[in-house]
mmCIF file of the N, C-alpha and C atoms, coordinates in Angstrom:
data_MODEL
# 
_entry.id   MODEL 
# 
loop_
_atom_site.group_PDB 
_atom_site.id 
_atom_site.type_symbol 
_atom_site.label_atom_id 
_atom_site.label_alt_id 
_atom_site.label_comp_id 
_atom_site.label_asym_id 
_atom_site.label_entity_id 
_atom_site.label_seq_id 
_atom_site.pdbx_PDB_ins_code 
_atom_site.Cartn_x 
_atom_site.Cartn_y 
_atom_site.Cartn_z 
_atom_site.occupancy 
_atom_site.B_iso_or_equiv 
_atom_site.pdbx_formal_charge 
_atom_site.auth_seq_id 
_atom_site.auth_comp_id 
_atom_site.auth_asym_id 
_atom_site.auth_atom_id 
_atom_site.pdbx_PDB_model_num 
ATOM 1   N N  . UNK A 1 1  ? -25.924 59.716 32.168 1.00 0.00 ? 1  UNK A N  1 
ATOM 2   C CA . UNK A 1 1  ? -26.230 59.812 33.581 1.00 0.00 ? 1  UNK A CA 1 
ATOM 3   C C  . UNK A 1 1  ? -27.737 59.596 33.753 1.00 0.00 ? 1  UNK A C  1 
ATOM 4   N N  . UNK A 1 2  ? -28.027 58.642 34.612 1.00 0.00 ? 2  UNK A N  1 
ATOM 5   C CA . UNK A 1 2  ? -29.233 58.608 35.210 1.00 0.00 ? 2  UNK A CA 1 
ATOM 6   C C  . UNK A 1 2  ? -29.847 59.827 36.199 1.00 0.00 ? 2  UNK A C  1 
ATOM 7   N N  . UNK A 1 3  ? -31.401 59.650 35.897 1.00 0.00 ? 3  UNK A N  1 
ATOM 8   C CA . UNK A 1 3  ? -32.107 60.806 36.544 1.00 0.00 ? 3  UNK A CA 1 
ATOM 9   C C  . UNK A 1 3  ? -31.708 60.699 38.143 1.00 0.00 ? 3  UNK A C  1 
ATOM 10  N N  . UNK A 1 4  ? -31.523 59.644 38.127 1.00 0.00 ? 4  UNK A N  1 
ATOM 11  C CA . UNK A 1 4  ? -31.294 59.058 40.310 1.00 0.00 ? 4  UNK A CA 1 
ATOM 12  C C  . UNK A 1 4  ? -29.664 59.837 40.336 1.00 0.00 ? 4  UNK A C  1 
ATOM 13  N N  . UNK A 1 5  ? -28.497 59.466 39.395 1.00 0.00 ? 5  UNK A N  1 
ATOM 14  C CA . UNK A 1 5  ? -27.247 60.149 39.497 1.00 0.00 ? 5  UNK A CA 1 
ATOM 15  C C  . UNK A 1 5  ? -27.663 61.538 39.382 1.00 0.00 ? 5  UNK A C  1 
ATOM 16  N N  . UNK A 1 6  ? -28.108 61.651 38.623 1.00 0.00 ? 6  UNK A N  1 
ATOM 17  C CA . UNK A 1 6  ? -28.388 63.521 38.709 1.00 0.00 ? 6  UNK A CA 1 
ATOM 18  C C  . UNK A 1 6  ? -29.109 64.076 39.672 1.00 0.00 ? 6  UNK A C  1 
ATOM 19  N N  . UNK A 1 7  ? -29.547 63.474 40.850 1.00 0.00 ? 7  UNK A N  1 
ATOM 20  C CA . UNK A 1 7  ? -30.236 64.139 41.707 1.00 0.00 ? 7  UNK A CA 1 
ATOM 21  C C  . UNK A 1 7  ? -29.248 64.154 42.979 1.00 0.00 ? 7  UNK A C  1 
ATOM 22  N N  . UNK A 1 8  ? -28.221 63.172 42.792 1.00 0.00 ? 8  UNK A N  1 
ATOM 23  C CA . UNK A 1 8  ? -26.781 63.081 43.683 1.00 0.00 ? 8  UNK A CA 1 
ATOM 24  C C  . UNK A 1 8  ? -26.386 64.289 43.787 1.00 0.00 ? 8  UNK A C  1 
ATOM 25  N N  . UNK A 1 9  ? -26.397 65.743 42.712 1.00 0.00 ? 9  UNK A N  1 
ATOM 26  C CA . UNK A 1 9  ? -25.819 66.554 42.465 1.00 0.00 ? 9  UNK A CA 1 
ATOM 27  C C  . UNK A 1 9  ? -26.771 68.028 42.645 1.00 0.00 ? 9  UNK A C  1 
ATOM 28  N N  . UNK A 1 10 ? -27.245 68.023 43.947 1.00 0.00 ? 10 UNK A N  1 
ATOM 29  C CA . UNK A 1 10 ? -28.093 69.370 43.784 1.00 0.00 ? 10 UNK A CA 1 
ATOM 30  C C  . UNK A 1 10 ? -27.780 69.953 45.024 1.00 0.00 ? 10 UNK A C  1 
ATOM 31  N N  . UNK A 1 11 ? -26.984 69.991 45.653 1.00 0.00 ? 11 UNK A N  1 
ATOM 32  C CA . UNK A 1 11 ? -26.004 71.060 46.203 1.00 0.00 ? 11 UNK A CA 1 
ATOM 33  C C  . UNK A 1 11 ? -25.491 70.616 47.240 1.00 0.00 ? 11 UNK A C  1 
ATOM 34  N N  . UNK A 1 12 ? -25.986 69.405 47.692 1.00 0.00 ? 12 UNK A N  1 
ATOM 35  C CA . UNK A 1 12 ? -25.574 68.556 48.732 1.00 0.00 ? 12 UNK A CA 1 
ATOM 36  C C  . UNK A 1 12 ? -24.457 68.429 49.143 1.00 0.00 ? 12 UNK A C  1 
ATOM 37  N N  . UNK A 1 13 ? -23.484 67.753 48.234 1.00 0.00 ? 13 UNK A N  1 
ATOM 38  C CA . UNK A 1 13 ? -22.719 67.512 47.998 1.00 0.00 ? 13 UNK A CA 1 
ATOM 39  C C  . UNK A 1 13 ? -21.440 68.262 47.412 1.00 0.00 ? 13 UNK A C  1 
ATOM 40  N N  . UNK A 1 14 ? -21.787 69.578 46.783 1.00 0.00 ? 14 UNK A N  1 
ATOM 41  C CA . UNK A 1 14 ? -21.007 70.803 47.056 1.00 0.00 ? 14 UNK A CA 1 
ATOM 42  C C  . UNK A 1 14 ? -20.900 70.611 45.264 1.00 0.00 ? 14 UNK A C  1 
ATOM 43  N N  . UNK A 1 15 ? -21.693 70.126 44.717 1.00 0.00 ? 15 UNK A N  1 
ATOM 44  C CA . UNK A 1 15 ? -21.923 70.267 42.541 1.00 0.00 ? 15 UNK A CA 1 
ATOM 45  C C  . UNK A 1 15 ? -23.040 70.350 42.800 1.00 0.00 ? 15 UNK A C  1 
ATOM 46  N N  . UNK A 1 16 ? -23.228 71.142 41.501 1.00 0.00 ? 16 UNK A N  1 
ATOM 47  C CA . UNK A 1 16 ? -25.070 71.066 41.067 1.00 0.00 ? 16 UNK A CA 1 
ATOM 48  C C  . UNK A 1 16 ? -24.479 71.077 40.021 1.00 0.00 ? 16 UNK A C  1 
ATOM 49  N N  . UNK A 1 17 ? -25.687 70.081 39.185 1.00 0.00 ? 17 UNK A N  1 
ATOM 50  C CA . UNK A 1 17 ? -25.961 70.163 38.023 1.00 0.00 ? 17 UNK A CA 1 
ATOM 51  C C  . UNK A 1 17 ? -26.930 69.790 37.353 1.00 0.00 ? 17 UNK A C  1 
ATOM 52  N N  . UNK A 1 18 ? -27.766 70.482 36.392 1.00 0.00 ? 18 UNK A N  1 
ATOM 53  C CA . UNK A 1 18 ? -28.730 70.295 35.754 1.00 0.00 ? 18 UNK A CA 1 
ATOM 54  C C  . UNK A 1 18 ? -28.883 69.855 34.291 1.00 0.00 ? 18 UNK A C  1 
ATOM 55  N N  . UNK A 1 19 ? -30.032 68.840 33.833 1.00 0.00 ? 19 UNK A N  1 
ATOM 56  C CA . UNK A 1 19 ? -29.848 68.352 32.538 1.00 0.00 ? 19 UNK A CA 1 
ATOM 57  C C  . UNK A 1 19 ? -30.994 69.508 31.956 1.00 0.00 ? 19 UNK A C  1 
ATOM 58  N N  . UNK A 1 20 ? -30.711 69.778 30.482 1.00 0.00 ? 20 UNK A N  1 
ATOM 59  C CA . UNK A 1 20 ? -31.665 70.372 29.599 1.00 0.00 ? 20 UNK A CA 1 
ATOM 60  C C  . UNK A 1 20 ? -31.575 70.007 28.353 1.00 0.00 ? 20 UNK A C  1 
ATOM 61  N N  . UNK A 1 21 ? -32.567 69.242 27.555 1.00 0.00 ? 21 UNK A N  1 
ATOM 62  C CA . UNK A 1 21 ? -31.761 68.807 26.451 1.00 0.00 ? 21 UNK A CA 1 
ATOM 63  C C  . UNK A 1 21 ? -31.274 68.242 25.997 1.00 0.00 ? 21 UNK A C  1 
ATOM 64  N N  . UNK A 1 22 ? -31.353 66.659 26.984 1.00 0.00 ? 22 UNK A N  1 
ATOM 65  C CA . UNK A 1 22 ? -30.101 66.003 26.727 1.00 0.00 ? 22 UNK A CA 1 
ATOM 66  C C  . UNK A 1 22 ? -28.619 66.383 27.484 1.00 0.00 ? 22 UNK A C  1 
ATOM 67  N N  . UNK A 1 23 ? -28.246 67.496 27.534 1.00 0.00 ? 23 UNK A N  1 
ATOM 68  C CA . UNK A 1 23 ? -27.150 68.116 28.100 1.00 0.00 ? 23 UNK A CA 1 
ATOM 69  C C  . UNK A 1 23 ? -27.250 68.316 29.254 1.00 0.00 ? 23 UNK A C  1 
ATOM 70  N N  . UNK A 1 24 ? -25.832 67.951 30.081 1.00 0.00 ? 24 UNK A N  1 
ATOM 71  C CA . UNK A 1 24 ? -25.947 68.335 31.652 1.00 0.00 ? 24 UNK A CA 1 
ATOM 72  C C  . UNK A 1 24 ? -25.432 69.379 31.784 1.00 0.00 ? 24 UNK A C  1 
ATOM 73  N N  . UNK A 1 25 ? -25.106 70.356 32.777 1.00 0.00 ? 25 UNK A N  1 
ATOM 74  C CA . UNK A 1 25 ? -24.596 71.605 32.696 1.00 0.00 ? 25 UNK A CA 1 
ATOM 75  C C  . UNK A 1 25 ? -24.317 71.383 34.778 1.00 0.00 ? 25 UNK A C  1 
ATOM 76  N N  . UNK A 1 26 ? -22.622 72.013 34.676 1.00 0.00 ? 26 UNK A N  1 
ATOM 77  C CA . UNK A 1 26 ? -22.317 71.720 35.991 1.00 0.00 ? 26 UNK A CA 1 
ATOM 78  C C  . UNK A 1 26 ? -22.501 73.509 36.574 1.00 0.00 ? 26 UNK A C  1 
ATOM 79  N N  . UNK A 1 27 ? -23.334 73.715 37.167 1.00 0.00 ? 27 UNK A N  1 
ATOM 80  C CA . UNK A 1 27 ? -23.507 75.057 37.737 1.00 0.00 ? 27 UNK A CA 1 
ATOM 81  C C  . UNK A 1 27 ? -22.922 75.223 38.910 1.00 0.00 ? 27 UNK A C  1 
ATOM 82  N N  . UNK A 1 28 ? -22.648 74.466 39.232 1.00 0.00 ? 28 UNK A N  1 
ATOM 83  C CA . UNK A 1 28 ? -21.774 74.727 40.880 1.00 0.00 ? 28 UNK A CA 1 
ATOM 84  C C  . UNK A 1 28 ? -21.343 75.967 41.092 1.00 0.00 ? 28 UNK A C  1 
ATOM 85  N N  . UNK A 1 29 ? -20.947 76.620 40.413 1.00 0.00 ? 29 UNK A N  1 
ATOM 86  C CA . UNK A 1 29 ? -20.461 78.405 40.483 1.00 0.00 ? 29 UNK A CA 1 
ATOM 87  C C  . UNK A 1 29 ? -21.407 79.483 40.395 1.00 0.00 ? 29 UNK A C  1 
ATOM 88  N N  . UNK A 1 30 ? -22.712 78.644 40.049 1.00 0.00 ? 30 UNK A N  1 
ATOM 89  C CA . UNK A 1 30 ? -23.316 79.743 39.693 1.00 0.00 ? 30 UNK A CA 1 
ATOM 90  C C  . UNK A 1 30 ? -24.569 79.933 40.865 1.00 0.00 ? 30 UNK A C  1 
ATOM 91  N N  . UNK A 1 31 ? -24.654 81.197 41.627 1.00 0.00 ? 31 UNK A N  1 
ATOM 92  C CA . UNK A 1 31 ? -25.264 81.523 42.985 1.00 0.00 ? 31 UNK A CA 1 
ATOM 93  C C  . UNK A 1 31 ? -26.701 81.320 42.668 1.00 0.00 ? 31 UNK A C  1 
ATOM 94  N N  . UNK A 1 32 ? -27.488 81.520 41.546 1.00 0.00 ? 32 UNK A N  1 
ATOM 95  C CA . UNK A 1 32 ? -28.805 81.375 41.246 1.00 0.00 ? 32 UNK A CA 1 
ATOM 96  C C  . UNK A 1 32 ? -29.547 79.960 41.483 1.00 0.00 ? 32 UNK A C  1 
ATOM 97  N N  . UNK A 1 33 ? -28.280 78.996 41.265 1.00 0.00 ? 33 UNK A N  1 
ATOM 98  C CA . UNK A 1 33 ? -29.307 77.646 41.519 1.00 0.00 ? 33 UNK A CA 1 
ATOM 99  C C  . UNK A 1 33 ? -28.615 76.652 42.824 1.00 0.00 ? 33 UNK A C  1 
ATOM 100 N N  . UNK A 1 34 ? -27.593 77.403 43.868 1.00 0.00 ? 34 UNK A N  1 
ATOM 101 C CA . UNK A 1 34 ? -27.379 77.659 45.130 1.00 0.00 ? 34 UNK A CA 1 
ATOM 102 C C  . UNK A 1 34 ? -28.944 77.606 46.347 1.00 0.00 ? 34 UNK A C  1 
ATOM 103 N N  . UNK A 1 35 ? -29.074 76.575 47.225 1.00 0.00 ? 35 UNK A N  1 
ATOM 104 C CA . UNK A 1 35 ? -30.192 76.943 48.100 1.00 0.00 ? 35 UNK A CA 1 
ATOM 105 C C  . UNK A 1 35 ? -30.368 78.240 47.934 1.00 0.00 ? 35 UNK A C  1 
ATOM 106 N N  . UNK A 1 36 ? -31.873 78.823 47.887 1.00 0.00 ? 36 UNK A N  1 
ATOM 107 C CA . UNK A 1 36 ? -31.991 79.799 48.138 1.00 0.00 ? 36 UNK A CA 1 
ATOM 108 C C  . UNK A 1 36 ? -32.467 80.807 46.974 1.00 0.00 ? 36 UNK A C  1 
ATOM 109 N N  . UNK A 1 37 ? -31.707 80.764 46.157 1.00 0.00 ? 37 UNK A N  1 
ATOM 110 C CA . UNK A 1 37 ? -31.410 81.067 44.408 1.00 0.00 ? 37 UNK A CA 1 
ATOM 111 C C  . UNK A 1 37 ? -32.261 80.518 43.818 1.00 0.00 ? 37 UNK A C  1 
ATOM 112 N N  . UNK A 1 38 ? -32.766 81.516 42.579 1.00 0.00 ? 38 UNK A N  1 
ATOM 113 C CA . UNK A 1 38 ? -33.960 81.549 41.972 1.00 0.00 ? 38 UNK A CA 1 
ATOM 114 C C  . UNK A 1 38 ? -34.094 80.121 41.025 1.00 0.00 ? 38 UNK A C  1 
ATOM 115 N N  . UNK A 1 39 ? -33.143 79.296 40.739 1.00 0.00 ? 39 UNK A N  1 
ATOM 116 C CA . UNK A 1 39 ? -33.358 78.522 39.846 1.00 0.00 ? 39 UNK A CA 1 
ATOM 117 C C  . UNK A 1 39 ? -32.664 77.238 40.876 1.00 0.00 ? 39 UNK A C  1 
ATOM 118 N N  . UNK A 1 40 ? -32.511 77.428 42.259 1.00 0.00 ? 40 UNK A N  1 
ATOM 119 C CA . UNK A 1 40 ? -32.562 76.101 42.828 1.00 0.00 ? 40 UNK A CA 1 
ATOM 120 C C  . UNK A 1 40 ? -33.317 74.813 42.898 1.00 0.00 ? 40 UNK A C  1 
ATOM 121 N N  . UNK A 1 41 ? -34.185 75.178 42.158 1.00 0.00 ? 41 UNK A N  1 
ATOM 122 C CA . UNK A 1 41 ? -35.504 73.989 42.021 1.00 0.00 ? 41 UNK A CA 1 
ATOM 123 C C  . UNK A 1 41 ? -34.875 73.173 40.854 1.00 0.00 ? 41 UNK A C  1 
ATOM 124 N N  . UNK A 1 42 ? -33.869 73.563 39.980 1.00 0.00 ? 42 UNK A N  1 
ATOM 125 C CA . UNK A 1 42 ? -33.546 72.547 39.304 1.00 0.00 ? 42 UNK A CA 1 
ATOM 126 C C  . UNK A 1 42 ? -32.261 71.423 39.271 1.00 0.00 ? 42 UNK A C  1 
ATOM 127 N N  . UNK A 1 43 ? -31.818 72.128 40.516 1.00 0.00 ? 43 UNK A N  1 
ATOM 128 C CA . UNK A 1 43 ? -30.503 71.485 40.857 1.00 0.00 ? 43 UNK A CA 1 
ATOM 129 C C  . UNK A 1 43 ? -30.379 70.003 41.114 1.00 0.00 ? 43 UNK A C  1 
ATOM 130 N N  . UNK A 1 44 ? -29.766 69.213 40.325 1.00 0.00 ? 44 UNK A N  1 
ATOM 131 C CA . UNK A 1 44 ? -29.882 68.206 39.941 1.00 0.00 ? 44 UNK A CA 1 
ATOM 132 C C  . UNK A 1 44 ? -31.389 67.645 39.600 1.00 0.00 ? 44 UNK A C  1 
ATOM 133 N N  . UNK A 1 45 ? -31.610 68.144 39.208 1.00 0.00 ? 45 UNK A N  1 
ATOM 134 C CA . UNK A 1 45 ? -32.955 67.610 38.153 1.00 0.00 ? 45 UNK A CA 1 
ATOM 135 C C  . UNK A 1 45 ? -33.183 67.737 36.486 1.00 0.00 ? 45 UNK A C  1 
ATOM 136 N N  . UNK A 1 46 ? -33.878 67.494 36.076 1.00 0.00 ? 46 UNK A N  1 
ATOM 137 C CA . UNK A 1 46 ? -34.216 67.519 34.160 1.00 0.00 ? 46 UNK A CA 1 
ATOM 138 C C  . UNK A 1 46 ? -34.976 68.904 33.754 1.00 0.00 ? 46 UNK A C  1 
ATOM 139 N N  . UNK A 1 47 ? -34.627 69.842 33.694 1.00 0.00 ? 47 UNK A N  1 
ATOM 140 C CA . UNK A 1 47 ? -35.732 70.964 33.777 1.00 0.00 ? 47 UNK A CA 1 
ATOM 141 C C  . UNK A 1 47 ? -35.985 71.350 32.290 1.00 0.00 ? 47 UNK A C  1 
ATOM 142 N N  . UNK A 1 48 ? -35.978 70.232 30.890 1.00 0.00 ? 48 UNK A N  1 
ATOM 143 C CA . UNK A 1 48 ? -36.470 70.655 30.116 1.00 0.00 ? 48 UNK A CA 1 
ATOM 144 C C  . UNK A 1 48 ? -37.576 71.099 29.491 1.00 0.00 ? 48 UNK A C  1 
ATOM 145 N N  . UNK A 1 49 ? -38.623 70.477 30.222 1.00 0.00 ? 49 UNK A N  1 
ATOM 146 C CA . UNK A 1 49 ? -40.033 70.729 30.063 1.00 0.00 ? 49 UNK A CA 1 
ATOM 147 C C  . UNK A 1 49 ? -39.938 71.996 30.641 1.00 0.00 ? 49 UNK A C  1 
ATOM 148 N N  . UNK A 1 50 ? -39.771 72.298 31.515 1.00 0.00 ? 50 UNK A N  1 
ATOM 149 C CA . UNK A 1 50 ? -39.904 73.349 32.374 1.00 0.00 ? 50 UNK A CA 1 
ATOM 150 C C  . UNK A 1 50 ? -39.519 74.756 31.821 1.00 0.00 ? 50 UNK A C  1 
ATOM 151 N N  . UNK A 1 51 ? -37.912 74.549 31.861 1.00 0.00 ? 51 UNK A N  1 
ATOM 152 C CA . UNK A 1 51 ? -37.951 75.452 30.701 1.00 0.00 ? 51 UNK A CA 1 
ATOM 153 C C  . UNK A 1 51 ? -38.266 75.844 29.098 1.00 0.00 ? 51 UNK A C  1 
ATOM 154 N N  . UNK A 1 52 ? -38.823 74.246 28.569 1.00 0.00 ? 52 UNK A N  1 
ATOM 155 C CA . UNK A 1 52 ? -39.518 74.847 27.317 1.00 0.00 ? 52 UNK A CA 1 
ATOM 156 C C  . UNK A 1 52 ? -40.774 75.620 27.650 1.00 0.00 ? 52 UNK A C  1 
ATOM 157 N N  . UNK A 1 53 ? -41.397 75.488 28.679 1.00 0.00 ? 53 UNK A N  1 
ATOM 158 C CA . UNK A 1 53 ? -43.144 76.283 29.021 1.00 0.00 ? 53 UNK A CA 1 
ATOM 159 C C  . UNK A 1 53 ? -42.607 77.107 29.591 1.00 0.00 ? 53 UNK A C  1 
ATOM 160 N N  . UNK A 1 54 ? -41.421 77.700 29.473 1.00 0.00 ? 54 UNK A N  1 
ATOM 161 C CA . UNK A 1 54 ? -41.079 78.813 30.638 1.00 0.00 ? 54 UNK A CA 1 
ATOM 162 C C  . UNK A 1 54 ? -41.965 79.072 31.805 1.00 0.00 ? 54 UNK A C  1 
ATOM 163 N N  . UNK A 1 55 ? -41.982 77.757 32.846 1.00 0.00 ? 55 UNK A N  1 
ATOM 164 C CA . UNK A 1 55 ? -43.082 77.723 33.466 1.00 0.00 ? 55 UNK A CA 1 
ATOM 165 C C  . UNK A 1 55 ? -42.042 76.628 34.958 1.00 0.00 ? 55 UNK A C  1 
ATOM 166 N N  . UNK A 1 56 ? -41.903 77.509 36.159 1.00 0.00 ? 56 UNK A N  1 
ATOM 167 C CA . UNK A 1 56 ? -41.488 76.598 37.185 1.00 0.00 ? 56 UNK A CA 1 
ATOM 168 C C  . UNK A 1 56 ? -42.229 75.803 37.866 1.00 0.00 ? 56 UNK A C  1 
ATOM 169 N N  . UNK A 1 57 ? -43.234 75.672 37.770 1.00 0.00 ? 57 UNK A N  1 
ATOM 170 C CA . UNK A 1 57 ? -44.358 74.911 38.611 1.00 0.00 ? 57 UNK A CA 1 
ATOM 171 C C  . UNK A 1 57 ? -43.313 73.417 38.584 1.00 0.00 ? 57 UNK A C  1 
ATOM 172 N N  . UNK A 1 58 ? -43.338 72.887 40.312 1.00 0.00 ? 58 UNK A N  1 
ATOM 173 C CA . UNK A 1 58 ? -42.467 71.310 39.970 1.00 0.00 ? 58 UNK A CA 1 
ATOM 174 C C  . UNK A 1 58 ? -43.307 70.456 39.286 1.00 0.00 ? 58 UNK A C  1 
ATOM 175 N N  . UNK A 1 59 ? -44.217 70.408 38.867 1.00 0.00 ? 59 UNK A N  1 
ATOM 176 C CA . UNK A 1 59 ? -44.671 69.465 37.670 1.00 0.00 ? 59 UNK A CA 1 
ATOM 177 C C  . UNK A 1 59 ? -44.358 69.008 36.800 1.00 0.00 ? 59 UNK A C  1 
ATOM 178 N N  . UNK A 1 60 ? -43.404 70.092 35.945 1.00 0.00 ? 60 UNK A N  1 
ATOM 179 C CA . UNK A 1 60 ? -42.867 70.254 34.466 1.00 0.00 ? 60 UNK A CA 1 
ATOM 180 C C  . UNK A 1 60 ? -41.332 69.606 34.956 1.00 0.00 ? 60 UNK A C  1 
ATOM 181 N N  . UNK A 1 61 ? -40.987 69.963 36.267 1.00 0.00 ? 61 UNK A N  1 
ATOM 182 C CA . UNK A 1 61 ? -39.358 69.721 36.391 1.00 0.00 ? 61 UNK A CA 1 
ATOM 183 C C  . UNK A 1 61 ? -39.055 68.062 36.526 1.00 0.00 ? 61 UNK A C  1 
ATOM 184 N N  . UNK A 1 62 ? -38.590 67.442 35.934 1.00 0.00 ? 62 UNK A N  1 
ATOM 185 C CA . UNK A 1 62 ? -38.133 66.304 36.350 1.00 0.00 ? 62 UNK A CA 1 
ATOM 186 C C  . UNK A 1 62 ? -38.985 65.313 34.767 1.00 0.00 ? 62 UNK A C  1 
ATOM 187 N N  . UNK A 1 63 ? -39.732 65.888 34.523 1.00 0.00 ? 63 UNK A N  1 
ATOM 188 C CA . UNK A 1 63 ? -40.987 65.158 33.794 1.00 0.00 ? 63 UNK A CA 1 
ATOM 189 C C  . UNK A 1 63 ? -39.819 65.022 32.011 1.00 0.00 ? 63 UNK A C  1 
ATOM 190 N N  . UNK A 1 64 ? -40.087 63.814 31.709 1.00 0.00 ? 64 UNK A N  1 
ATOM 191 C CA . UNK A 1 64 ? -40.009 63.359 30.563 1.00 0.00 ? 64 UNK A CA 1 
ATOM 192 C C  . UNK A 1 64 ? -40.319 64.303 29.470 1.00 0.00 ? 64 UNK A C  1 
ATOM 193 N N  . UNK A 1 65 ? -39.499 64.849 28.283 1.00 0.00 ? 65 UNK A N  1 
ATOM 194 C CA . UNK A 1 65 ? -39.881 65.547 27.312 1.00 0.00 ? 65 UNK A CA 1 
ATOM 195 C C  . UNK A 1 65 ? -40.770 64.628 26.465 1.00 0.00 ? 65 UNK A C  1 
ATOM 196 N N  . UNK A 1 66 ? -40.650 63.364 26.379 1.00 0.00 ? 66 UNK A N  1 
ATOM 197 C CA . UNK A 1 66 ? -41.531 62.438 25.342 1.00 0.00 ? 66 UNK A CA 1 
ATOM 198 C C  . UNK A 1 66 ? -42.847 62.350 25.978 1.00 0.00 ? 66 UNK A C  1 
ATOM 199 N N  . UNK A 1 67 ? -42.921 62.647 27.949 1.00 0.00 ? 67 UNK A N  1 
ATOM 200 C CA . UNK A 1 67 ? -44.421 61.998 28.720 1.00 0.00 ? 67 UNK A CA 1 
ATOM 201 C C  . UNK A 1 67 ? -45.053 63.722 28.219 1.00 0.00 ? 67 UNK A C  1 
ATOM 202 N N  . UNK A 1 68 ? -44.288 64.667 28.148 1.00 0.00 ? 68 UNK A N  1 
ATOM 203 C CA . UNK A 1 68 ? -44.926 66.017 28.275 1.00 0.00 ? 68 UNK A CA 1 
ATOM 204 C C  . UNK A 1 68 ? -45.542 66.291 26.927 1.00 0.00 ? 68 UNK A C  1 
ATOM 205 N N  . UNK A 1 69 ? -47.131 67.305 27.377 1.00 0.00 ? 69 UNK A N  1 
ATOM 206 C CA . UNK A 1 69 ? -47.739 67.637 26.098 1.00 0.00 ? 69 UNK A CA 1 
ATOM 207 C C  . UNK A 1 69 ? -47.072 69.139 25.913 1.00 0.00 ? 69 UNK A C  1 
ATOM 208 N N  . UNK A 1 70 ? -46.111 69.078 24.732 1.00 0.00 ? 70 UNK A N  1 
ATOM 209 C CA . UNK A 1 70 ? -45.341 70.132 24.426 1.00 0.00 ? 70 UNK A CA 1 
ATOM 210 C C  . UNK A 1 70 ? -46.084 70.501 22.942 1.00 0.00 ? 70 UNK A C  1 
ATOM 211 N N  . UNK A 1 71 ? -46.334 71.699 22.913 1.00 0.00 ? 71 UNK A N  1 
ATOM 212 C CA . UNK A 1 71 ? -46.621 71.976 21.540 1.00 0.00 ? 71 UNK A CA 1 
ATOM 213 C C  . UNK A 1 71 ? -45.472 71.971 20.710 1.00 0.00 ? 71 UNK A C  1 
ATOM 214 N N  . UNK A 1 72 ? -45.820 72.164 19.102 1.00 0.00 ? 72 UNK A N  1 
ATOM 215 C CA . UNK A 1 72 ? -44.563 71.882 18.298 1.00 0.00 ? 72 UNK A CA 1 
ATOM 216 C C  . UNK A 1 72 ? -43.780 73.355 18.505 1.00 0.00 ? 72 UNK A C  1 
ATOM 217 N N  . UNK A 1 73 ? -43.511 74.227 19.048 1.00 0.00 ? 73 UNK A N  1 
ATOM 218 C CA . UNK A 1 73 ? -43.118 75.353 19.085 1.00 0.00 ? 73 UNK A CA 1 
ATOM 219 C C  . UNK A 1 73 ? -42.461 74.894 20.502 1.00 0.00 ? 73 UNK A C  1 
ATOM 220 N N  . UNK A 1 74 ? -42.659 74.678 21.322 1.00 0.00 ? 74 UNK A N  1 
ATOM 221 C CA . UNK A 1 74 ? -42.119 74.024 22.278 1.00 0.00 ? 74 UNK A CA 1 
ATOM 222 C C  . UNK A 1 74 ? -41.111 73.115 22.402 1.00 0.00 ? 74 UNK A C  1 
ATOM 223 N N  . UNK A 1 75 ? -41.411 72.009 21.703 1.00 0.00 ? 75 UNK A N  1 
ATOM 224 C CA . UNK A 1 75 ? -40.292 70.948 21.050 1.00 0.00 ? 75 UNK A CA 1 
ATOM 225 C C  . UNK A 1 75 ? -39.423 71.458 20.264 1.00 0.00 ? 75 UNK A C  1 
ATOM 226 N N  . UNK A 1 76 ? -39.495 72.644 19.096 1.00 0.00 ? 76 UNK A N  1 
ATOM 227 C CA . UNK A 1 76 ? -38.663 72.814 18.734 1.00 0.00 ? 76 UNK A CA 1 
ATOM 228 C C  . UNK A 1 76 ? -37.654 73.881 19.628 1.00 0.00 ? 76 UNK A C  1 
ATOM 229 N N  . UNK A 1 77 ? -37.852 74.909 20.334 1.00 0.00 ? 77 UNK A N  1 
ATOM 230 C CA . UNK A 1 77 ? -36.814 75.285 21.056 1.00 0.00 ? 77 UNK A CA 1 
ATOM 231 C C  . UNK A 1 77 ? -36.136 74.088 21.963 1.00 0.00 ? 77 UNK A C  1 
ATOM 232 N N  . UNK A 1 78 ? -36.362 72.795 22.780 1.00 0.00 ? 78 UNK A N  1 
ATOM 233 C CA . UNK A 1 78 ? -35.715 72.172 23.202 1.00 0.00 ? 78 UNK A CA 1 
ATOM 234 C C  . UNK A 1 78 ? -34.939 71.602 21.643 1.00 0.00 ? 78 UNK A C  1 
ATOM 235 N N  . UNK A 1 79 ? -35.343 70.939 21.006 1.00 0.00 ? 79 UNK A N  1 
ATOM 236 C CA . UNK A 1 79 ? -34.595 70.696 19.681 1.00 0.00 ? 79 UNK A CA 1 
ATOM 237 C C  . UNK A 1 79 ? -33.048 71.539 19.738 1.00 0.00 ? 79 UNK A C  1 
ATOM 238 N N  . UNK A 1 80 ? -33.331 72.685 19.781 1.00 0.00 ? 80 UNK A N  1 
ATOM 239 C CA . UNK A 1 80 ? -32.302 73.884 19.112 1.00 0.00 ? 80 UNK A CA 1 
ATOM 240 C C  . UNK A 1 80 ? -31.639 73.804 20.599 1.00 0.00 ? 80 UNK A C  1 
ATOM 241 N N  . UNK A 1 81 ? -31.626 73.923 21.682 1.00 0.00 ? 81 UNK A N  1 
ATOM 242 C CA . UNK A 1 81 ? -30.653 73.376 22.582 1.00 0.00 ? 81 UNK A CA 1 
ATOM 243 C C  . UNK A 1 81 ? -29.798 72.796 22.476 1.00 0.00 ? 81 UNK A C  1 
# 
């Protein structure tokens, strides 16, 4: 799935789902990334950077794990995903 298809899916349309990892994950059930809900900023977006810096700033969200300066401790928890 493309980053443009995955942004089809952020609540609009009644799915969310988010990539991490390589992996998409369909959250639609889950109320946290629901407008409103604490992790709605990633709904249909790439939030691996983001969550490797355990850091929401939209900077990190959407951004390339290869464009991002991830330390090696960083890379490796996305790795282990």
């Amino acid at each position: 799935m493309t980053k443009e298809q995955l942004l089809e899916y952020n609540g609009k349309n009644g799915k969310i789902y988010f990539a991490c990892g390589g992996i998409i994950f369909d959250v639609s059930n889950d109320k946290s990334f629901k407008e409103g809900g604490k992790d709605h900023v990633f709904a249909g977006r790439d939030a691996t950077v983001s969550l490797a810096r355990m850091d929401y700033d939209k900077k990190w969200i959407g951004l390339d794990p290869e464009e991002a300066e991830l330390s090696p401790y960083m890379k490796n928890a996305v790795e282990k995903w």
